[in-house]
VOTORNU-790954 format. One record per residue (C-alpha): residue in one letter; chain; x, y, z. Coordinates in nm, 2 decimals, decimal comma. Example, Ala and Ser with C-alpha at 12.3 -4.5 7.8 and 13.67 -1.06 7.14 Angstrom:
2
<site><code>A</code><unit>A</unit><x>1,23</x><y>-0,45</y><z>0,78</z></site>
<site><code>S</code><unit>A</unit><x>1,37</x><y>-0,11</y><z>0,71</z></site>
***
This chain:
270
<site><code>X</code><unit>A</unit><x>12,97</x><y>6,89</y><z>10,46</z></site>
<site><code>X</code><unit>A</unit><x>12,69</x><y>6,77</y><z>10,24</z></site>
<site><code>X</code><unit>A</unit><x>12,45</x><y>6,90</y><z>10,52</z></site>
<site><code>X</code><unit>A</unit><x>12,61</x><y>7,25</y><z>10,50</z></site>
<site><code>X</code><unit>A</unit><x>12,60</x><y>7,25</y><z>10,14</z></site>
<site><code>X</code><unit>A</unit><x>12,21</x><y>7,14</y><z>10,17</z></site>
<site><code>X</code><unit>A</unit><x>12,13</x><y>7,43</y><z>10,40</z></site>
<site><code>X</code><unit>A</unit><x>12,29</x><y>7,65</y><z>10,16</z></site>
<site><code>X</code><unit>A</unit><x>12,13</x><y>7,58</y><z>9,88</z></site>
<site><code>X</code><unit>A</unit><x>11,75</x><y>7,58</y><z>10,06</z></site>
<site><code>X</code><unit>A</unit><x>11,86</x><y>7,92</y><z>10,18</z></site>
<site><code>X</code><unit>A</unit><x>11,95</x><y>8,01</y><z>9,84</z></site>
<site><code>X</code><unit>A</unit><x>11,62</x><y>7,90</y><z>9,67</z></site>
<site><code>X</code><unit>A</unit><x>11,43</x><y>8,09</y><z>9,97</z></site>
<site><code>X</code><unit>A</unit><x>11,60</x><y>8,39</y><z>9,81</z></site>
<site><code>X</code><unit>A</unit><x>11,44</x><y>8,32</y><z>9,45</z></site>
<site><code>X</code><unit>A</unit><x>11,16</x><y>8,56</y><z>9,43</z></site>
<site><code>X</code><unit>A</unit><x>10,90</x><y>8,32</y><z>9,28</z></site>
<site><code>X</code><unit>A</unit><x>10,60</x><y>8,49</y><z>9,16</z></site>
<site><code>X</code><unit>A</unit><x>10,24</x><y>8,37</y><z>9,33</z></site>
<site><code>X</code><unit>A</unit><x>9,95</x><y>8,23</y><z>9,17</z></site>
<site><code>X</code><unit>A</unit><x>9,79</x><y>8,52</y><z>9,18</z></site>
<site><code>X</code><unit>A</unit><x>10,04</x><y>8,67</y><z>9,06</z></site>
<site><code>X</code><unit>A</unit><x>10,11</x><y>8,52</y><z>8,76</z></site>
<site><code>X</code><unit>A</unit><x>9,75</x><y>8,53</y><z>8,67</z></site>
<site><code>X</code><unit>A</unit><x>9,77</x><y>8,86</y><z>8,70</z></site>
<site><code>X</code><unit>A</unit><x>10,05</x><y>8,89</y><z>8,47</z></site>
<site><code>X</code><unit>A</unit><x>9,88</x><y>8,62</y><z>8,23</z></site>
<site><code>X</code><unit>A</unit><x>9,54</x><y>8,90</y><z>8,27</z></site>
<site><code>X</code><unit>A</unit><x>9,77</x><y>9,16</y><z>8,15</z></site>
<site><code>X</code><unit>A</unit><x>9,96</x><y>9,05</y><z>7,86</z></site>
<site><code>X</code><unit>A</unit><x>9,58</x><y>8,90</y><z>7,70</z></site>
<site><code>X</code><unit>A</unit><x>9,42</x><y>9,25</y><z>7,79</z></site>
<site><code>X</code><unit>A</unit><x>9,75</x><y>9,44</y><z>7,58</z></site>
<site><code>X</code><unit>A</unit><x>9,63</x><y>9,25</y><z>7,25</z></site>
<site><code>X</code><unit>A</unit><x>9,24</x><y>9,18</y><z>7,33</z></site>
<site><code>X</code><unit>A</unit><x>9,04</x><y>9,39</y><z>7,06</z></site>
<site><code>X</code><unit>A</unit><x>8,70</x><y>9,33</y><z>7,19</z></site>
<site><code>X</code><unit>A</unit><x>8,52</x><y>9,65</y><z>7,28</z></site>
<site><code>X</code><unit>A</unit><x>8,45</x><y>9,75</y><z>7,66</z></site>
<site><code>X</code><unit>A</unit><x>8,28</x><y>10,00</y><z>7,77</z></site>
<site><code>X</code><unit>A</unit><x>8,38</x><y>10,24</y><z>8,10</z></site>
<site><code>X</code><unit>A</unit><x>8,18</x><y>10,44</y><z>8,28</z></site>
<site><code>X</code><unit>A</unit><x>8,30</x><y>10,74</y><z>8,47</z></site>
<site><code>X</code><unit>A</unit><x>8,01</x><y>10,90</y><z>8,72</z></site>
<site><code>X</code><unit>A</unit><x>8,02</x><y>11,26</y><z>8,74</z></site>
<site><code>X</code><unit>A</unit><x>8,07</x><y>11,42</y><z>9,08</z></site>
<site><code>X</code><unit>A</unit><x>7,81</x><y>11,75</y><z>9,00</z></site>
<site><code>X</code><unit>A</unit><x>7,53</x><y>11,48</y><z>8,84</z></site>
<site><code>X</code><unit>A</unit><x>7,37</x><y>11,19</y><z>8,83</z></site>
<site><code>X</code><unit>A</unit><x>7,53</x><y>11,17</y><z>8,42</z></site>
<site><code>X</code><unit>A</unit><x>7,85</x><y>10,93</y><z>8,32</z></site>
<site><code>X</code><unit>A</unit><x>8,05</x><y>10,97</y><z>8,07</z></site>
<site><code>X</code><unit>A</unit><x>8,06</x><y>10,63</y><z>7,87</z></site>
<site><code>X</code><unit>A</unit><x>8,34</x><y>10,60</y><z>7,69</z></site>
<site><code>X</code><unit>A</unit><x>8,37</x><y>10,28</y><z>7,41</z></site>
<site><code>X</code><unit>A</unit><x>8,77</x><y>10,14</y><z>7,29</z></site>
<site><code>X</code><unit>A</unit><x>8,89</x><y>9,77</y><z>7,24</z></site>
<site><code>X</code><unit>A</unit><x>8,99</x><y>9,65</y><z>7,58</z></site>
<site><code>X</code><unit>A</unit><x>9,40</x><y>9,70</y><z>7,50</z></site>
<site><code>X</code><unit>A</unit><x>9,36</x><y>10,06</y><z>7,47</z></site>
<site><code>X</code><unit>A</unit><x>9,28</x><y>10,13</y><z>7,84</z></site>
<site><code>X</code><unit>A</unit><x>9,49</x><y>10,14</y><z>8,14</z></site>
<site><code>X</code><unit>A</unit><x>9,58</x><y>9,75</y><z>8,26</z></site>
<site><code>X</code><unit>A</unit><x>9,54</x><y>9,81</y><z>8,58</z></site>
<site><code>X</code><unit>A</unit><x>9,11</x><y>9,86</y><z>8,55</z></site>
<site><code>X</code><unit>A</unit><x>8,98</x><y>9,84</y><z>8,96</z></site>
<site><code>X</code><unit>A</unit><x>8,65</x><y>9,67</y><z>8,83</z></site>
<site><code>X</code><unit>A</unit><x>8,56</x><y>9,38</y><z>8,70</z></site>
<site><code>X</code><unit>A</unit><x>8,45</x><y>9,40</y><z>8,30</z></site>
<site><code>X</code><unit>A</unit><x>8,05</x><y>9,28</y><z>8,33</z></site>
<site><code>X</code><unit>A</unit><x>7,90</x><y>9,24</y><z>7,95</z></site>
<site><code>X</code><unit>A</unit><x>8,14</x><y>9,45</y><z>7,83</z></site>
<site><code>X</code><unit>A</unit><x>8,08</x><y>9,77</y><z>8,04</z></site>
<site><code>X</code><unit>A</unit><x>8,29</x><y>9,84</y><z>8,39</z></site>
<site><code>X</code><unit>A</unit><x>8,23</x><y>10,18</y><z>8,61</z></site>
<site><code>X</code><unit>A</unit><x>8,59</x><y>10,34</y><z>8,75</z></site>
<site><code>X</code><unit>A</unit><x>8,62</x><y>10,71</y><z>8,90</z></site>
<site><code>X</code><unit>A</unit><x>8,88</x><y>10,73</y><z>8,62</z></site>
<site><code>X</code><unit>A</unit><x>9,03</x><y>10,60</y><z>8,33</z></site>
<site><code>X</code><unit>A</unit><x>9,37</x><y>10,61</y><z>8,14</z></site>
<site><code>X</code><unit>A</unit><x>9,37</x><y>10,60</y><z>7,72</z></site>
<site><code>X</code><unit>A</unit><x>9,71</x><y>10,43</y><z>7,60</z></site>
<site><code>X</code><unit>A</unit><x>9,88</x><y>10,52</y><z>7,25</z></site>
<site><code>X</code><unit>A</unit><x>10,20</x><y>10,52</y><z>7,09</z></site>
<site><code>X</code><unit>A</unit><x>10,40</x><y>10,83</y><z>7,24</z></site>
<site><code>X</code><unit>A</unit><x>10,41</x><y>11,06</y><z>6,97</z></site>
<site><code>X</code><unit>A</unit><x>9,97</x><y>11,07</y><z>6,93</z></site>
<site><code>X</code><unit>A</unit><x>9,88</x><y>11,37</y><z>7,10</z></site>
<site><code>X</code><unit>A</unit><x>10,17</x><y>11,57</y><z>6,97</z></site>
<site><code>X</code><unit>A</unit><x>10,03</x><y>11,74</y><z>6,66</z></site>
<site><code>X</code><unit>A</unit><x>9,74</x><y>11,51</y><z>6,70</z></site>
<site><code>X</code><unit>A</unit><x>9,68</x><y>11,24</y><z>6,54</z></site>
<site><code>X</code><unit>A</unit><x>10,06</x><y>11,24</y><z>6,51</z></site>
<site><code>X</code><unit>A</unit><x>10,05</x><y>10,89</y><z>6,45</z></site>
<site><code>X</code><unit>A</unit><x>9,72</x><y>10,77</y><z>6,27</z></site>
<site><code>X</code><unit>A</unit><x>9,81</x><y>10,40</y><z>6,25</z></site>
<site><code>X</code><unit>A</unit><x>9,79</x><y>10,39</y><z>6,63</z></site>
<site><code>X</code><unit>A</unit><x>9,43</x><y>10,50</y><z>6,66</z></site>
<site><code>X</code><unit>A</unit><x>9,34</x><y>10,16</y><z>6,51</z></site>
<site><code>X</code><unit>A</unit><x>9,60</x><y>9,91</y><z>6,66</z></site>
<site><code>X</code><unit>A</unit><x>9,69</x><y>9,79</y><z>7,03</z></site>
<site><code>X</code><unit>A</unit><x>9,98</x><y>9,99</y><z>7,17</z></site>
<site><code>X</code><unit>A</unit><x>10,33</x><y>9,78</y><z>7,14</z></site>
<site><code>X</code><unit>A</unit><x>10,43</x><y>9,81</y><z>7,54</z></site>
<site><code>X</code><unit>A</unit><x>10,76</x><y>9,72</y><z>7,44</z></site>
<site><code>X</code><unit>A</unit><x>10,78</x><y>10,11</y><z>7,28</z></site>
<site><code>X</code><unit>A</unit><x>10,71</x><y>10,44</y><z>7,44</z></site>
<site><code>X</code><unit>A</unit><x>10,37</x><y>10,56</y><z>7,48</z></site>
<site><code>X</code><unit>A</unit><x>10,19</x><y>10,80</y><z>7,61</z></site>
<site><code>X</code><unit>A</unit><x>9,84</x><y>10,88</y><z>7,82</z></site>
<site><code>X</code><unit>A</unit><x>9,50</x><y>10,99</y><z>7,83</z></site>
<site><code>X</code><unit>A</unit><x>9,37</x><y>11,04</y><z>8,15</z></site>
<site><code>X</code><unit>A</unit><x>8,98</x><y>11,12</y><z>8,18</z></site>
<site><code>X</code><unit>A</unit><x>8,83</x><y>11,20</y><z>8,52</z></site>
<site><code>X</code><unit>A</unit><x>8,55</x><y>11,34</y><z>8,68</z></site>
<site><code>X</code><unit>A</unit><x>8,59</x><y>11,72</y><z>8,78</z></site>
<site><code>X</code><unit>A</unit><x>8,54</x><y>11,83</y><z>9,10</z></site>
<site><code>X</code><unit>A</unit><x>8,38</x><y>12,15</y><z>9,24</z></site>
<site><code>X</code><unit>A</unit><x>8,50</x><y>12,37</y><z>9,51</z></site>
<site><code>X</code><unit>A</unit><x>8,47</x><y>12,21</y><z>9,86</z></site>
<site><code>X</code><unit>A</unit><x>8,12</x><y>12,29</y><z>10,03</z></site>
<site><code>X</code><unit>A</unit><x>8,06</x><y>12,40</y><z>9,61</z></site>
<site><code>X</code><unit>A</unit><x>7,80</x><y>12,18</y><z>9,44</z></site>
<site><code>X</code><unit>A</unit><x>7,85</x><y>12,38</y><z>9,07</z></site>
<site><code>X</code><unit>A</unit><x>8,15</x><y>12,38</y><z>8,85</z></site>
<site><code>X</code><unit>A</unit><x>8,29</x><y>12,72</y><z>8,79</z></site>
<site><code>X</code><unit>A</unit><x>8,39</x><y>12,76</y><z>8,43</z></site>
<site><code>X</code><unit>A</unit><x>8,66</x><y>13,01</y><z>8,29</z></site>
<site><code>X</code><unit>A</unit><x>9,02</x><y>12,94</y><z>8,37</z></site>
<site><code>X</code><unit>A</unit><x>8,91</x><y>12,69</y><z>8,57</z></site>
<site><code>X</code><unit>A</unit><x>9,18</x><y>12,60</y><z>8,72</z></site>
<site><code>X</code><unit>A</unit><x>9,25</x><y>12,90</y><z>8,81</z></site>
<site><code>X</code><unit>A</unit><x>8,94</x><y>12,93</y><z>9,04</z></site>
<site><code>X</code><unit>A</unit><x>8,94</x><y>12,56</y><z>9,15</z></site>
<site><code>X</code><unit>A</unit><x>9,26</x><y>12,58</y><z>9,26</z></site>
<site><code>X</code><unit>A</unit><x>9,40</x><y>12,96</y><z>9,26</z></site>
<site><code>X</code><unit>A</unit><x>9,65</x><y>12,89</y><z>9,57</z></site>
<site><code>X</code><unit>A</unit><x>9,91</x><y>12,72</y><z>9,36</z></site>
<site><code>X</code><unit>A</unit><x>9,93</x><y>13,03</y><z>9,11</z></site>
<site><code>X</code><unit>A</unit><x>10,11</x><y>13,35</y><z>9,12</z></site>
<site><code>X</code><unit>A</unit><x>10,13</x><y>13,61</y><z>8,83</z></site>
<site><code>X</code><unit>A</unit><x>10,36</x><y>13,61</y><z>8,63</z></site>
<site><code>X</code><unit>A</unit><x>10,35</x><y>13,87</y><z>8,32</z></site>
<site><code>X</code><unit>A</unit><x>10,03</x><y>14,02</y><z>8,20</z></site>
<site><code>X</code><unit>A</unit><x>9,95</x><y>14,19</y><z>7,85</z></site>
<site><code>X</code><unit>A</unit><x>9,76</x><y>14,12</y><z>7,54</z></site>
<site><code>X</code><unit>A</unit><x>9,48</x><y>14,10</y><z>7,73</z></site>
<site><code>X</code><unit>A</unit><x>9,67</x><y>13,73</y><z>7,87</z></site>
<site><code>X</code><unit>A</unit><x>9,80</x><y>13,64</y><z>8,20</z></site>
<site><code>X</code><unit>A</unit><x>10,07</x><y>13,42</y><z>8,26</z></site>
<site><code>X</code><unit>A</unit><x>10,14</x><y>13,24</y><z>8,62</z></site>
<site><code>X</code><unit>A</unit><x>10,38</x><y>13,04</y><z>8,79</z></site>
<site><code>X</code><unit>A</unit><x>10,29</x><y>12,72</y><z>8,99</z></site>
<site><code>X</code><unit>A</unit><x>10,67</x><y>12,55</y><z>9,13</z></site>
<site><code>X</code><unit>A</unit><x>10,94</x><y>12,57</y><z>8,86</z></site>
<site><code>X</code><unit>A</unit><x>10,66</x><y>12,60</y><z>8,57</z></site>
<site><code>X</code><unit>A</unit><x>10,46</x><y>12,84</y><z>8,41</z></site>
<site><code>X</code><unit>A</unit><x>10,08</x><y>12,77</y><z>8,32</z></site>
<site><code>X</code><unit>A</unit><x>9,88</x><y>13,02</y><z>8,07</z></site>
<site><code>X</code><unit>A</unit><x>9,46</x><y>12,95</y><z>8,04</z></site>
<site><code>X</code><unit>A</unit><x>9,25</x><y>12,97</y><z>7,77</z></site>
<site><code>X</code><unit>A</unit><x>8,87</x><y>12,98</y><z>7,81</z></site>
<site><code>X</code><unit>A</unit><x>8,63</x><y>12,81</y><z>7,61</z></site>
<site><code>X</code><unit>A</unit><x>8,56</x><y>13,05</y><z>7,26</z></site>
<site><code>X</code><unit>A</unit><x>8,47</x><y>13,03</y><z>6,91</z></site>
<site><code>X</code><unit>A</unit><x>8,84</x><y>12,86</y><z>6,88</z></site>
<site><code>X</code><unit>A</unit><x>8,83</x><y>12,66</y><z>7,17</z></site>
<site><code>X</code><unit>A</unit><x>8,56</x><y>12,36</y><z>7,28</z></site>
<site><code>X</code><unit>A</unit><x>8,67</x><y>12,39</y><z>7,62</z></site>
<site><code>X</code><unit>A</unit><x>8,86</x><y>12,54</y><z>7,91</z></site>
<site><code>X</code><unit>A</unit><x>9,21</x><y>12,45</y><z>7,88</z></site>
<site><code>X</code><unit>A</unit><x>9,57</x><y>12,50</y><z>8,03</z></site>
<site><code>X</code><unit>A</unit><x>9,89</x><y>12,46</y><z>7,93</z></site>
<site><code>X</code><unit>A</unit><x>10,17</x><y>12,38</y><z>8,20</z></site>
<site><code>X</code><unit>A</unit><x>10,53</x><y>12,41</y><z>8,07</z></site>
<site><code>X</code><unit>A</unit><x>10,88</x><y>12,47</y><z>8,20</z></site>
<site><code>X</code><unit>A</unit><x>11,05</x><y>12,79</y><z>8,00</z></site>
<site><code>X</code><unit>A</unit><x>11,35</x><y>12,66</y><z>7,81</z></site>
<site><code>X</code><unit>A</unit><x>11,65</x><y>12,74</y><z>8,04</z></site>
<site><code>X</code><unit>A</unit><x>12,03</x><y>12,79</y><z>7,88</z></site>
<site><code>X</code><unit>A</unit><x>12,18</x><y>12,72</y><z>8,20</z></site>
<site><code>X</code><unit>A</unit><x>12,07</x><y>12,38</y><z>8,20</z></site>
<site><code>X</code><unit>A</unit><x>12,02</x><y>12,32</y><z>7,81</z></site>
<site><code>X</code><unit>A</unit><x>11,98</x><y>11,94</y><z>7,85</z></site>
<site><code>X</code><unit>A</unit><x>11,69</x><y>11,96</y><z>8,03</z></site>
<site><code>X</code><unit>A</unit><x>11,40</x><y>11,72</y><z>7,90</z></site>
<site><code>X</code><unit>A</unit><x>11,12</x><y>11,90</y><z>8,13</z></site>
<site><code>X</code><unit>A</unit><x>11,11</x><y>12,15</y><z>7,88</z></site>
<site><code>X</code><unit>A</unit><x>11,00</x><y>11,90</y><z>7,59</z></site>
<site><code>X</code><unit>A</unit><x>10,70</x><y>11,79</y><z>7,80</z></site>
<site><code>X</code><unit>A</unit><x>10,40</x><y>12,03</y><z>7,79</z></site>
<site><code>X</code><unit>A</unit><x>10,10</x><y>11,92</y><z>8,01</z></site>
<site><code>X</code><unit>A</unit><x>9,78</x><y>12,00</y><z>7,92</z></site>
<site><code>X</code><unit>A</unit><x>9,43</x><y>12,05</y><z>8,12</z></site>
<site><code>X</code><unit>A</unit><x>9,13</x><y>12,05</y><z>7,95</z></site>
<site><code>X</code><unit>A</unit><x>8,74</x><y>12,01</y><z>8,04</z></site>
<site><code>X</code><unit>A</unit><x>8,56</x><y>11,72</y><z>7,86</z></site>
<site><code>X</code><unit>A</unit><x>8,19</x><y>11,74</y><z>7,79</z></site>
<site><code>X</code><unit>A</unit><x>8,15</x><y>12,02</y><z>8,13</z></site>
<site><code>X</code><unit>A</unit><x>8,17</x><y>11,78</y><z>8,41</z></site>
<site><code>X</code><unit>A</unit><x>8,46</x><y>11,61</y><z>8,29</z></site>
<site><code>X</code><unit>A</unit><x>8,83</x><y>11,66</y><z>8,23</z></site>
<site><code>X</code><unit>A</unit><x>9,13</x><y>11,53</y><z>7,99</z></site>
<site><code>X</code><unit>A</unit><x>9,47</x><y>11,49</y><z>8,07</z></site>
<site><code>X</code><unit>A</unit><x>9,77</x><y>11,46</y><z>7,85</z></site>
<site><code>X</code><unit>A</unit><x>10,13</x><y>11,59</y><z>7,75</z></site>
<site><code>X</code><unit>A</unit><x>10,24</x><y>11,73</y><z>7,39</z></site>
<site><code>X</code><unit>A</unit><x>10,60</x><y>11,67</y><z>7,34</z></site>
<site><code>X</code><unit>A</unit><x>10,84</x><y>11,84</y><z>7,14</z></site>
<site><code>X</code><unit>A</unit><x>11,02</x><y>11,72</y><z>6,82</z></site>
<site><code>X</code><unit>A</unit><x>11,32</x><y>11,58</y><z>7,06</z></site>
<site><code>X</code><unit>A</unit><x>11,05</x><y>11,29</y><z>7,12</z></site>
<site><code>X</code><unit>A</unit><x>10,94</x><y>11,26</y><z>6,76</z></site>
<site><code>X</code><unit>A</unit><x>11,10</x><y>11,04</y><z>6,53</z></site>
<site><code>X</code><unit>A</unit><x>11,10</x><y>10,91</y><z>6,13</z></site>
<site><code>X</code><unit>A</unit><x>10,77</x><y>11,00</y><z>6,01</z></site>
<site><code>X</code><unit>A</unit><x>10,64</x><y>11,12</y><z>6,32</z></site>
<site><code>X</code><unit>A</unit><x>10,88</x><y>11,40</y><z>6,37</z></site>
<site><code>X</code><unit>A</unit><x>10,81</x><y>11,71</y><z>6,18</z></site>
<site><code>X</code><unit>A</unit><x>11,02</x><y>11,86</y><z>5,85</z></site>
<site><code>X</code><unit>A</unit><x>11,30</x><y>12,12</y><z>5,92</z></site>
<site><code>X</code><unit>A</unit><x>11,10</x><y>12,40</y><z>5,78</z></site>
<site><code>X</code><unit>A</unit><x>10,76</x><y>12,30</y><z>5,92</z></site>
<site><code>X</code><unit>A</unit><x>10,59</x><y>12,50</y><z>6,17</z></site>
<site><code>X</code><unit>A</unit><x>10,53</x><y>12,32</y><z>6,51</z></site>
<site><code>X</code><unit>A</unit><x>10,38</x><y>12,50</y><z>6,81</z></site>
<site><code>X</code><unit>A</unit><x>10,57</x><y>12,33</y><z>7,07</z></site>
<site><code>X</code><unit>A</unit><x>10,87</x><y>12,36</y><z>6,91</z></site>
<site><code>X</code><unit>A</unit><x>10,77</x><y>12,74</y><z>6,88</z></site>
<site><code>X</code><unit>A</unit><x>10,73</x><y>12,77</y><z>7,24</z></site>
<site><code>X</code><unit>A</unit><x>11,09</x><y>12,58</y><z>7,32</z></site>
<site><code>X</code><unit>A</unit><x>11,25</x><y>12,85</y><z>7,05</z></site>
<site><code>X</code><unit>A</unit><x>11,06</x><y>13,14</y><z>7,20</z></site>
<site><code>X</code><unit>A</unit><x>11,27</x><y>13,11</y><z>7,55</z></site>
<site><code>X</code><unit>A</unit><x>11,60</x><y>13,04</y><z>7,38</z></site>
<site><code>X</code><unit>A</unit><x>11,49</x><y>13,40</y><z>7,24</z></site>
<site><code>X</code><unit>A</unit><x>11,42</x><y>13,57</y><z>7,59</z></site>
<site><code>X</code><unit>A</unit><x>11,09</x><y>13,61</y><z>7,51</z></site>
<site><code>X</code><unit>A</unit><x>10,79</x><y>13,52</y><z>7,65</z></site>
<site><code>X</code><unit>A</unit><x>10,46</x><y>13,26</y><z>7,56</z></site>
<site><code>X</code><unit>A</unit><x>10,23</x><y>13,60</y><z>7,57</z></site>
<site><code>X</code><unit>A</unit><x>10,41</x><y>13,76</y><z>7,26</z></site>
<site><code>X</code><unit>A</unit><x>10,31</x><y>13,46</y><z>7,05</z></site>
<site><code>X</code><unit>A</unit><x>9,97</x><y>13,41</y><z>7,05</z></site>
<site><code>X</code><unit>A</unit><x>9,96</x><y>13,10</y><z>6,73</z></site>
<site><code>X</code><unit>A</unit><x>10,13</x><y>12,96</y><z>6,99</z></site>
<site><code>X</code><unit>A</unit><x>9,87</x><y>12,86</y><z>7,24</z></site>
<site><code>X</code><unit>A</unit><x>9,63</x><y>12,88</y><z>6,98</z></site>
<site><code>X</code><unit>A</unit><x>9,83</x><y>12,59</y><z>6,83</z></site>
<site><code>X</code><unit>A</unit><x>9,78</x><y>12,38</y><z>7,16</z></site>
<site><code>X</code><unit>A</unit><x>9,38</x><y>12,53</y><z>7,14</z></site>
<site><code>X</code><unit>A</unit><x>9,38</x><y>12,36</y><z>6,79</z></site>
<site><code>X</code><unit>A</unit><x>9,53</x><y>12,06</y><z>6,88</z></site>
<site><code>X</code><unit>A</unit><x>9,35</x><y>12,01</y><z>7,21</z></site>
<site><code>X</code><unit>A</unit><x>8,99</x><y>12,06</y><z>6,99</z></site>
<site><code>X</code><unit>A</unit><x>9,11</x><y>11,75</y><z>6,75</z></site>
<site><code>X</code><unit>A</unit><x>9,19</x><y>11,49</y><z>7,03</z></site>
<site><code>X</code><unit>A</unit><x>8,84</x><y>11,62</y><z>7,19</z></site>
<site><code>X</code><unit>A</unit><x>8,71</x><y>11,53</y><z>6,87</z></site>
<site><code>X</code><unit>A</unit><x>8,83</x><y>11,21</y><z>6,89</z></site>
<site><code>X</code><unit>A</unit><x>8,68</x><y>11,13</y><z>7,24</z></site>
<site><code>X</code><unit>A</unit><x>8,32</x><y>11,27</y><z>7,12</z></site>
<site><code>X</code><unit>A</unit><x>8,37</x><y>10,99</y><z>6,88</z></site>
<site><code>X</code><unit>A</unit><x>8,42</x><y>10,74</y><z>7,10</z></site>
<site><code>X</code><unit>A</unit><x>8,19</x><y>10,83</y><z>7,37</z></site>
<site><code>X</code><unit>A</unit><x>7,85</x><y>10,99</y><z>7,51</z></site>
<site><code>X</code><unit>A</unit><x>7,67</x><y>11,11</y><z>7,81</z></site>
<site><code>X</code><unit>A</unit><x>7,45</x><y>10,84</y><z>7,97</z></site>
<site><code>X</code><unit>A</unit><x>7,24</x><y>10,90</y><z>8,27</z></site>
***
């Protein structure tokens, strides 16, 4: 009996998912690298030049999960990820405490994705204006056009582009599911993605969320004017993004501040 009970119980502990050495150092790695200050720089090589964008943050800010080893403070990746507290790019800076602090990974936050961009196959330029449109004009189908706007469909979501102007630094577009009464609960609506070119041979990634995310402080006043809000309310009215223009010049205006930001924190290096 005591041999059966033995057998058990080695089975039992073979059961026991134990972490590995590596392993745990990798978990020790990541829980120093969520509340190490010291400032790193990466580097992310562009795919149309010989330039990098060099981009400078206290180590907890990026992405855990860096492929390269950190080397006197500098590391080259083919892209990075920017973590803040969830509610930062919505109405940026939403949240100004959290430019200055490591995120708390024990609340929700939110991305910044910086990459290289990428030119047509066989193409060795980047093609500005709507350029996503050109780069990559098989997912898109018309949608509505007027006010000298188009609007497309890509899957279930609509996307609208805005080129760079005297309003806007860059090329940018704005993916978004239209607010559907039929399934009122949905959260896809709430979650806008947005595409935008970074210093020409570069591009951001991010999503604004609506005031359903937003909270205390953060979220904005009943009577305040918020434009992803707007574009929510503007489907539960039947209409459409291309009647409301301050709408997408909301998400210009927004996108040019957190562009800001990253000019601040960065530079071209060859």
């Amino acid at each position: 009996m005591k041999r059966w009970l033995c057998i058990l119980i080695l089975c039992l502990a073979g059961c026991i998912n134990v972490p590995s050495e590596e392993e745990k150092n990798k978990q020790l790695q990541d829980k120093l690298a969520m509340k190490d200050t010291t400032e790193i720089t990466v580097l992310i090589p562009s795919k149309v030049s010989n330039k990098k964008l060099a981009i400078t943050l206290p180590r907890c800010f990026f992405d855990l999960n860096l492929k390269n080893k950190v080397i006197d403070g500098k590391v080259e990746e083919i892209a990075v990820g920017i973590i803040f507290a969830l509610p930062t790019f919505s109405d940026f800076p939403n949240d100004e405490e959290a430019l200055h602090q490591c995120p708390d990974y024990s609340r929700p936050v939110a991305g910044l994705s910086i990459a290289p961009l990428y030119p047509k196959i066989r193409a060795k330029k980047l093609e500005y204006g709507n350029f996503w449109l050109k780069q990559q004009s098989y997912q898109f189908a018309l949608k509505e056009q007027r006010n000298n706007q188009n609007l497309y469909i890509s899957g279930d979501r609509r996307v609208i582009f805005a080129d760079q102007s005297d309003k806007n630094q860059e090329d940018i577009s704005i993916f978004f599911w239209p607010y559907d009464s039929n399934d009122a609960d949905s959260p896809f609506p709430h979650q806008i993605d947005i595409y935008s070119v970074l210093d020409k041979e570069f591009s951001v990634a991010y999503t604004v969320y609506s005031s359903r995310y937003l909270h205390g402080k953060h979220k904005p006043l009943p009577n305040q004017w918020y434009f992803s809000d707007s574009l929510i309310d503007t489907y539960k009215r039947n209409q459409s993004l291309l009647d409301h223009p301050e709408i997408v010049q909301g998400f210009i205006e927004n996108n040019n501040r957190i562009l800001d930001y990253i000019h601040q924190h960065s530079k071209i290096v060859n």
